[in-house]
LOVOVEX-978138 format. One line per 5 residues: number of its first residue (from 1); their letters; for each residue x, y, z of N, C-alpha, C. Coordinates in pm, whole numbers. Example, Ala and Ser with C-alpha at 12.3 -4.5 7.8 and 13.67 -1.06 7.14 Angstrom:
<sites>
1	AS	1319,-569,780,1230,-450,780,1320,-330,780; 1285,-225,708,1367,-106,714,1290,3,787;
</sites>
This chain:
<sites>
1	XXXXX	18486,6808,10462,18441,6742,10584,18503,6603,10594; 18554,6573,10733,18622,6452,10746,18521,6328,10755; 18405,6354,10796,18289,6228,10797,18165,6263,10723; 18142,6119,10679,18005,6140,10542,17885,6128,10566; 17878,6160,10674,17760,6148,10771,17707,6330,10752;
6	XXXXX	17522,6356,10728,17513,6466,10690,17504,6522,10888; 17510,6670,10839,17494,6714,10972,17413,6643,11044; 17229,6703,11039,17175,6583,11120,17159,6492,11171; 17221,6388,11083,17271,6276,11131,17414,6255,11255; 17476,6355,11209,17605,6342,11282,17551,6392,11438;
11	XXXXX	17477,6526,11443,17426,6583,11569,17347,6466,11647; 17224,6385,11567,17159,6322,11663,17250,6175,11665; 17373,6127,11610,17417,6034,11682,17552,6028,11802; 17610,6171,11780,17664,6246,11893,17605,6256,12012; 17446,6295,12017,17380,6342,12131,17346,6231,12177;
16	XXXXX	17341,6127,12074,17272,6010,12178,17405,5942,12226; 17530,5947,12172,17613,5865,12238,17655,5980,12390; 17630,6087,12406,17697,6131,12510,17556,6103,12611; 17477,6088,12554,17317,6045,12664,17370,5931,12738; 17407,5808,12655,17419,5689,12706,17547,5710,12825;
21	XXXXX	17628,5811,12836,17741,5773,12865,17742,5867,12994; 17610,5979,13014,17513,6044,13113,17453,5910,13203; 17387,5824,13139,17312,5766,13204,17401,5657,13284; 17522,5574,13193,17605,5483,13234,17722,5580,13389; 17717,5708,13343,17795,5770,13507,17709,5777,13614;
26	XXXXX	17569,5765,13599,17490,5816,13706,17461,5693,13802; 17405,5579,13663,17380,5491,13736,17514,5360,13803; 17625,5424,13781,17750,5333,13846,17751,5441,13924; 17704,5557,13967,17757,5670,14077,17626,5587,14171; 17520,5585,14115,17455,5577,14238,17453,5413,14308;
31	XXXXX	17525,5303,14237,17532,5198,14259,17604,5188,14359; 17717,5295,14387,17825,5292,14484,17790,5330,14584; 17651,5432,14595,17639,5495,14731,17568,5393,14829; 17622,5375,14948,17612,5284,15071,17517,5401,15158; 17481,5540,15123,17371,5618,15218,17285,5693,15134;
36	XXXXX	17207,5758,15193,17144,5876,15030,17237,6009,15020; 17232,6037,14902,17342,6120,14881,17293,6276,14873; 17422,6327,14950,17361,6473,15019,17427,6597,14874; 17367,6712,14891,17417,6794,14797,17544,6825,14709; 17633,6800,14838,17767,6795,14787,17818,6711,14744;
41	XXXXX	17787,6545,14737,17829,6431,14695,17783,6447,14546; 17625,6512,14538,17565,6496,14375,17637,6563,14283; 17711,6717,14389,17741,6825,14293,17886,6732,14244; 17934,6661,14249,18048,6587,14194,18012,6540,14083; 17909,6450,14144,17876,6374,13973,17805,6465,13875;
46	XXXXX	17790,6583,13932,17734,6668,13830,17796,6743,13750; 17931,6802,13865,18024,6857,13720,18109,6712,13655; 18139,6602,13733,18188,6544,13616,18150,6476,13490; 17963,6461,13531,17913,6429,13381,17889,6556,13277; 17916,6659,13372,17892,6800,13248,18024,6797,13194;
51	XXXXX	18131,6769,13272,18290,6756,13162,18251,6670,13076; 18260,6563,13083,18291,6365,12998,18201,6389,12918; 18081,6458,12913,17960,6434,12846,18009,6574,12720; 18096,6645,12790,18161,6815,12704,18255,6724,12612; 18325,6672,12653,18452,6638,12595,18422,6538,12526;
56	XXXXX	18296,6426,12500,18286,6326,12396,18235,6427,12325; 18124,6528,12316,18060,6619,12161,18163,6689,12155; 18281,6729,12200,18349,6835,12133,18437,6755,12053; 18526,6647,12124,18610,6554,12055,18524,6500,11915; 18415,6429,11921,18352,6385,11811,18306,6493,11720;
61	XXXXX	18290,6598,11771,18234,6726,11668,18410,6779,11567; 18501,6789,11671,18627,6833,11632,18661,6690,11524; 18626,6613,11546,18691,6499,11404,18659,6458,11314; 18476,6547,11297,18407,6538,11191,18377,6640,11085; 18410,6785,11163,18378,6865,11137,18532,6990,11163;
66	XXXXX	18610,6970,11155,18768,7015,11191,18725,7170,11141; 18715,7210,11076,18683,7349,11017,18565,7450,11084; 18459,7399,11181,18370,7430,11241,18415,7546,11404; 18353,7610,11411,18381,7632,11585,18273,7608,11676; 18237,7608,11791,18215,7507,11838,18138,7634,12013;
71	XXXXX	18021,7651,12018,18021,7739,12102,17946,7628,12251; 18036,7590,12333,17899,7506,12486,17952,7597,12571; 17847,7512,12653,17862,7582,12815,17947,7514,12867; 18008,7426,12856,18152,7363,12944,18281,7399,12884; 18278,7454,12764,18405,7504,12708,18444,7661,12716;
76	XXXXX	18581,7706,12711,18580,7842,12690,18544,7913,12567; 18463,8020,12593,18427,8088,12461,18556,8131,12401; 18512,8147,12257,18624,8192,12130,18545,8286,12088; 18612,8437,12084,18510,8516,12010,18546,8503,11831; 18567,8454,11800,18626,8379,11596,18499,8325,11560;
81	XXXXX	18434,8295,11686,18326,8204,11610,18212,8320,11574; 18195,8450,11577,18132,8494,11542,18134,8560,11435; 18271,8526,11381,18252,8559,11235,18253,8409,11142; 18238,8304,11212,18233,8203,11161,18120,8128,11080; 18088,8074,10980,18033,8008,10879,17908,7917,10950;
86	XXXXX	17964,7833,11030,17926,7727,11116,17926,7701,11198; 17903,7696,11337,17874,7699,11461,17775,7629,11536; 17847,7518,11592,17757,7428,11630,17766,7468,11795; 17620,7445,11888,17614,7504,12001,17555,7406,12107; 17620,7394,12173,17605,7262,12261,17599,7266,12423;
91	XXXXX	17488,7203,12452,17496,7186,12613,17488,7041,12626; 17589,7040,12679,17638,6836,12739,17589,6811,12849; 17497,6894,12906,17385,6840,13001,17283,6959,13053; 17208,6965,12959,17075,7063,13110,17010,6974,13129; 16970,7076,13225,16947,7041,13335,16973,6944,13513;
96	XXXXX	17118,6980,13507,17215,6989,13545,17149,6938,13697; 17058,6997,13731,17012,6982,13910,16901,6845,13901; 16848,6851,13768,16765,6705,13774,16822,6592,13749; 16963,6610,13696,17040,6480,13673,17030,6454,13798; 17103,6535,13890,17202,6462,14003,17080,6427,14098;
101	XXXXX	16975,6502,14108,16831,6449,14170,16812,6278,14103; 16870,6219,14032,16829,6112,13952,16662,6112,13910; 16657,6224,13855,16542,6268,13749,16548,6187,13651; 16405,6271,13573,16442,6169,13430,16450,6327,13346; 16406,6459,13382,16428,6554,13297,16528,6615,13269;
106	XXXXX	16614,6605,13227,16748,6655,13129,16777,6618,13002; 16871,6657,12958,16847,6636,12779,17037,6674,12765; 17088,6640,12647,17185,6676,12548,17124,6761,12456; 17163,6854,12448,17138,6993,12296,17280,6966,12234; 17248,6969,12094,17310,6985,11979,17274,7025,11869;
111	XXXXX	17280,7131,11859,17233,7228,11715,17366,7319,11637; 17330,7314,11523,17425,7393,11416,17401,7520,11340; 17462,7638,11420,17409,7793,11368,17508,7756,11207; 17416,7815,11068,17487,7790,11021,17451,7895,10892; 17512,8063,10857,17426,8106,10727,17317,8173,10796;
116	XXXXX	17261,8233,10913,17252,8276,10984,17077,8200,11040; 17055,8074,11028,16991,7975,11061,17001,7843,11156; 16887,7791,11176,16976,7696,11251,16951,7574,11186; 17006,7454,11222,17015,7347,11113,17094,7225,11217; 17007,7083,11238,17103,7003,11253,17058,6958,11386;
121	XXXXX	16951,7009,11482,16916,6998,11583,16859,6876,11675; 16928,6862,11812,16881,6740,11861,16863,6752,11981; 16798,6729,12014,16761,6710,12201,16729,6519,12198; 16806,6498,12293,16862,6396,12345,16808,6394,12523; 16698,6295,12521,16650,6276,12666,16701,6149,12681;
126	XXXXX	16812,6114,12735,16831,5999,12772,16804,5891,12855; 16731,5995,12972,16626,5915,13081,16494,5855,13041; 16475,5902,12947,16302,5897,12873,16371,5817,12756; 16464,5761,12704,16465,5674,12585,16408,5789,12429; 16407,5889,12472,16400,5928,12387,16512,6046,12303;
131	XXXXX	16485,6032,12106,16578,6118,12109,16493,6229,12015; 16476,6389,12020,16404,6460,11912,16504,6507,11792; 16452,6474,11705,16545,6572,11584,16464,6593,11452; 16551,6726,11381,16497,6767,11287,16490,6616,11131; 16521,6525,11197,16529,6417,11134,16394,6331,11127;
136	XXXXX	16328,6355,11203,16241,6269,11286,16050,6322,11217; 15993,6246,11143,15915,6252,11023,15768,6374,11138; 15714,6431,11124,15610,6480,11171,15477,6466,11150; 15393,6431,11258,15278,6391,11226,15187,6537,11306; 15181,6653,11230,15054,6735,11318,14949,6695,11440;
141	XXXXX	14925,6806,11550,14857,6714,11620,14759,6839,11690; 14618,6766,11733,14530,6932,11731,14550,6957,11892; 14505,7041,11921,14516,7074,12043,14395,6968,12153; 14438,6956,12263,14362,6879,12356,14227,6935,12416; 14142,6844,12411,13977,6870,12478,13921,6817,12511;
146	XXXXX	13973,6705,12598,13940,6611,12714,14026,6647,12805; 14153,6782,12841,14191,6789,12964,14228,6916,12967; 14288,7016,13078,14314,7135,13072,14424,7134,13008; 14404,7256,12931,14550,7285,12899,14693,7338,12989; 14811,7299,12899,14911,7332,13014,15031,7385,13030;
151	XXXXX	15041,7495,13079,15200,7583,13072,15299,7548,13131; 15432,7460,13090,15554,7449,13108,15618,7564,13210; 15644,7565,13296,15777,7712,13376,15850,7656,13428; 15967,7708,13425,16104,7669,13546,16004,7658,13723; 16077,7587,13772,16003,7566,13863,16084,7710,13963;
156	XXXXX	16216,7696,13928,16331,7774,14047,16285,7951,14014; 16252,7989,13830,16270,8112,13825,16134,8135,13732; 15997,8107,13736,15864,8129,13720,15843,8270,13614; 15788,8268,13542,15747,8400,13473,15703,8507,13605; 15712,8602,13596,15652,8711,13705,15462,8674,13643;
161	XXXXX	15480,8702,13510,15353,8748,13554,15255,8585,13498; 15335,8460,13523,15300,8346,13497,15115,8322,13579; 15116,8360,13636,14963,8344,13743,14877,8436,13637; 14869,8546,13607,14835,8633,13530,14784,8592,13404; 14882,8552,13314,14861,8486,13213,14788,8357,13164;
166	XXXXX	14818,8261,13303,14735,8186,13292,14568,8181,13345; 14585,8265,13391,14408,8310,13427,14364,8385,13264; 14484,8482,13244,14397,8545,13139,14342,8451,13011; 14467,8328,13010,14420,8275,12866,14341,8138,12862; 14327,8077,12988,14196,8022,13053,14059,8114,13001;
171	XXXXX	14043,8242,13066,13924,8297,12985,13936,8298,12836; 14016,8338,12807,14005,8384,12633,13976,8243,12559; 14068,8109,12568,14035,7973,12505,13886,7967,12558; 13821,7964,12654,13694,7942,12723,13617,8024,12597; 13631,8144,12634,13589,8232,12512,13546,8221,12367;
176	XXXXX	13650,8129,12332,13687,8125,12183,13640,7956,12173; 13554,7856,12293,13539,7760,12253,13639,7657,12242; 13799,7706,12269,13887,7623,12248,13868,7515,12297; 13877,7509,12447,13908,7415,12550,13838,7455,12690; 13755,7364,12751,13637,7403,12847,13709,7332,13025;
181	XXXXX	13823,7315,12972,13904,7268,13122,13970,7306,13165; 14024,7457,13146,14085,7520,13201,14196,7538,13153; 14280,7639,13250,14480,7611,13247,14532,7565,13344; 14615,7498,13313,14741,7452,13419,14888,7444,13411; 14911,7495,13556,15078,7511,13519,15131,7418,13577;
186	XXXXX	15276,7330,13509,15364,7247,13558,15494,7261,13511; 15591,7212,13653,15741,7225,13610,15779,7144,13551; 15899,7177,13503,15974,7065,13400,16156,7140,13413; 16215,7020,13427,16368,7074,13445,16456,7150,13332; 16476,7090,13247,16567,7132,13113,16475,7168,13018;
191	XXXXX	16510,7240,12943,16478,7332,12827,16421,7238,12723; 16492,7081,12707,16457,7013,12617,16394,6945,12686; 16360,6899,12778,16279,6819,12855,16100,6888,12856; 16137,7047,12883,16020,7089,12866,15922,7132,12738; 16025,7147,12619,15959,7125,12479,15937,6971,12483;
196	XXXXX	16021,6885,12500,15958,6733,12525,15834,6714,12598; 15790,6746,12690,15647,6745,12739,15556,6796,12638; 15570,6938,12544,15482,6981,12472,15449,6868,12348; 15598,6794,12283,15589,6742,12179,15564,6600,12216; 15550,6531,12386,15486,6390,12416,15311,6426,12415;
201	XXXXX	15232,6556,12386,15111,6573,12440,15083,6577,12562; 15178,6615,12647,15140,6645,12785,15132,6808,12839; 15194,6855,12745,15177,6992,12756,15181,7082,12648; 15149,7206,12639,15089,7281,12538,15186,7388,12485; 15255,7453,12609,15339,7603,12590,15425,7570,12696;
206	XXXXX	15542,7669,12653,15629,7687,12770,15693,7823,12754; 15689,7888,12900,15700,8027,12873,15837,8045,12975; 15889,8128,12921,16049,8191,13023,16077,8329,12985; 16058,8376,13076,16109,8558,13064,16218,8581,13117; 16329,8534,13255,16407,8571,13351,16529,8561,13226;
211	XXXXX	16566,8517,13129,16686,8501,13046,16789,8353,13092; 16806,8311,12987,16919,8206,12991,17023,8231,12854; 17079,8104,12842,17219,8125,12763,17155,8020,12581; 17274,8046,12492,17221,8045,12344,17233,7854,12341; 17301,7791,12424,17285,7677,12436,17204,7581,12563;
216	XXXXX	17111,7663,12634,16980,7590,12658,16903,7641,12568; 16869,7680,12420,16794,7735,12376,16821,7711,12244; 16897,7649,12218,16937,7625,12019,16881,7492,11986; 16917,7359,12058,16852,7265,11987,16689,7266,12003; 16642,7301,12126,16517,7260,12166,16439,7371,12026;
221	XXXXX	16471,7488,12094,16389,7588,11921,16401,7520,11801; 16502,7453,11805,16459,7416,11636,16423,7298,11612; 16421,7224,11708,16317,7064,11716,16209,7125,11740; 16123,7253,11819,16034,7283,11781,15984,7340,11711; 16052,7370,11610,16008,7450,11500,15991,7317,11391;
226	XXXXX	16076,7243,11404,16046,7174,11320,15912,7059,11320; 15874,7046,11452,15746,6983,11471,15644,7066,11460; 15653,7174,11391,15544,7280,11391,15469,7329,11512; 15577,7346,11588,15573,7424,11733,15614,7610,11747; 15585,7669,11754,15595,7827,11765,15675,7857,11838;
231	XXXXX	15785,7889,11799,15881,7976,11868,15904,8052,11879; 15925,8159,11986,15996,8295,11944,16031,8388,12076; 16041,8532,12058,16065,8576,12184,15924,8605,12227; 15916,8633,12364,15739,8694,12395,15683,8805,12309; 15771,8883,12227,15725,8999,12189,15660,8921,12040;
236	XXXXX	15662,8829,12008,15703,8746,11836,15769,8760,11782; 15899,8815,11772,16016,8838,11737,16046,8688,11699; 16157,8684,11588,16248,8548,11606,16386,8508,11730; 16398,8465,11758,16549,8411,11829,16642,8397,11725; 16753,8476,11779,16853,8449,11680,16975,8400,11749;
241	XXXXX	17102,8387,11676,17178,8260,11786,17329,8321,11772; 17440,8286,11787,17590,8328,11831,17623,8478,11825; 17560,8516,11919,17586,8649,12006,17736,8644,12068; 17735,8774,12119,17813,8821,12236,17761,8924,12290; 17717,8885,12443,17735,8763,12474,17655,8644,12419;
246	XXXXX	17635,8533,12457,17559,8448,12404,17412,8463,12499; 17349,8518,12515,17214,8558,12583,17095,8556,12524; 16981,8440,12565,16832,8442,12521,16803,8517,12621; 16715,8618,12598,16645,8693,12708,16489,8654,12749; 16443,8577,12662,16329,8558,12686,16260,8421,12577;
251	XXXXX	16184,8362,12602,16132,8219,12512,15993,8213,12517; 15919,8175,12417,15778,8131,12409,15780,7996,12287; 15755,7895,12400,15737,7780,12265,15580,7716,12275; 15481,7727,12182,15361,7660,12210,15304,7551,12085; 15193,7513,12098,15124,7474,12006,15078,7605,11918;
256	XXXXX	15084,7560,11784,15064,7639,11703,14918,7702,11700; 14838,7619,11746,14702,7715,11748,14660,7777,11864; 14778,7746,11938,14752,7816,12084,14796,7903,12146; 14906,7988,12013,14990,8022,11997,14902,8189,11976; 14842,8198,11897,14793,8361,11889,14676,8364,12033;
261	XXXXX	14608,8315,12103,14563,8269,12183,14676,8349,12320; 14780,8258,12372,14877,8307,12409,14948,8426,12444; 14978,8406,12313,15028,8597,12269,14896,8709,12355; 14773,8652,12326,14714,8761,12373,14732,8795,12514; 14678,8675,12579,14703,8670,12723,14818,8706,12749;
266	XXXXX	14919,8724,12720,15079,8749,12786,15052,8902,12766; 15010,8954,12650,14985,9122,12656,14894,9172,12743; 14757,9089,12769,14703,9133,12885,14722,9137,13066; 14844,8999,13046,14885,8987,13192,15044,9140,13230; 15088,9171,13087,15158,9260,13140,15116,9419,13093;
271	XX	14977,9394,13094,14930,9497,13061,14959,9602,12986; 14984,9540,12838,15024,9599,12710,14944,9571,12624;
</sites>
């Protein structure tokens, strides 16, 4: 290895330098605009912070790590990397539609498939000042009972049977004494933005069935796994990572005790 910096370290100071350099395009893009800016003006600054923001983690990943391959969503796939050792998997911006909204929910992912694990993981919220990583010391935390609890969904592509589920597991916590305030559902933009709500205490679970790709889905799983957050597919299966294609079909990330809880309700809302 060309730098003595351990993985982790190298991932979460990569992710935060391409954050800063997200936030420094947006806010000189929007300094310039003289009107409010219409769809097509944003979609500019949107693919060009998904390039600049591609090309500082790949350049900095390529000079630290020269022997590695390298799987994002702004680069062309290599199918080599799937017989490869190490594989670091990168999205240089989700949430892509809340940037250019000048949101604060988007994130940098940087995680390292590596030995057929993952290792090295960072979600990078650069709007929120914040950065998560498997670096980052853990303090357990119990579930909430001074407010309803609350399910994370894409706002654009909703679980089908998201209404369902959350009625069902409203009764069952009620049931079980958990929590006497109910459920509630709220959106959240990026993948790491919305495990970030679970791991600020603002929210509990986040559920996705419609399928996305192995890099909205590599760093955030394993910053939540490592905060002792539950990951997996809806069925409880594990997620596993450098496919072909590269396809998550489905995600469940919760609080750990809210987690078999959950599970139930999702079998009763699809009536299994």
């Amino acid at each position: 290895m060309s730098d003595d910096r351990d993985d982790a370290t190298l991932s979460r100071d990569i992710a935060r330098e391409a954050g800063r350099l997200l936030l420094q395009m947006r806010r000189e893009f929007y300094d310039e605009q003289s009107s409010p800016v219409d769809k097509q003006t944003a979609n500019r600054l949107r693919d060009a912070a998904d390039a600049r923001s591609n090309d500082l983690i790949l350049e900095r990943l390529h000079a630290a790590r020269p022997q590695d391959s390298v799987l994002s969503e702004e680069a062309k796939d290599d199918e080599s990397r799937l017989s490869a050792e190490r594989v670091w998997i990168v999205d240089p911006l989700d949430g892509t539609w809340e940037y250019g909204q000048n949101r604060k929910d988007f994130a940098v992912h940087i995680a390292l498939w590596a030995h057929g694990e993952l290792h090295a993981c960072t979600v990078d919220l650069p709007a929120q000042d914040i950065t998560r990583s498997v670096l980052d010391p853990v303090t357990p935390s119990a579930l909430p009972t001074d407010r309803p609890l609350r399910l994370v969904a894409s706002r654009s592509r909703p679980p089908a049977t998201l209404e369902a589920t959350r009625e069902a597991l409203e009764r069952i916590v009620r049931q079980a004494k958990v929590n006497d305030f109910g459920v509630e559902i709220i959106d959240v933009g990026s993948v790491g933005a919305k495990v970030g709500e679970i791991l600020a205490g603002r929210a509990d679970a986040y559920l996705h069935d419609t399928g996305f790709y192995e890099w909205d889905v590599a760093a955030p799983y394993g910053v939540a796994e490592h905060y002792g957050l539950r990951a997996a597919h809806i069925d409880g299966s594990p997620v596993t990572f450098n496919h072909m294609p590269p396809y998550v079909e489905d995600l469940v990330v919760a609080h750990a005790e809210l987690y078999p809880y959950l599970r139930q309700a999702l079998a009763e809302a699809s009536g299994s």
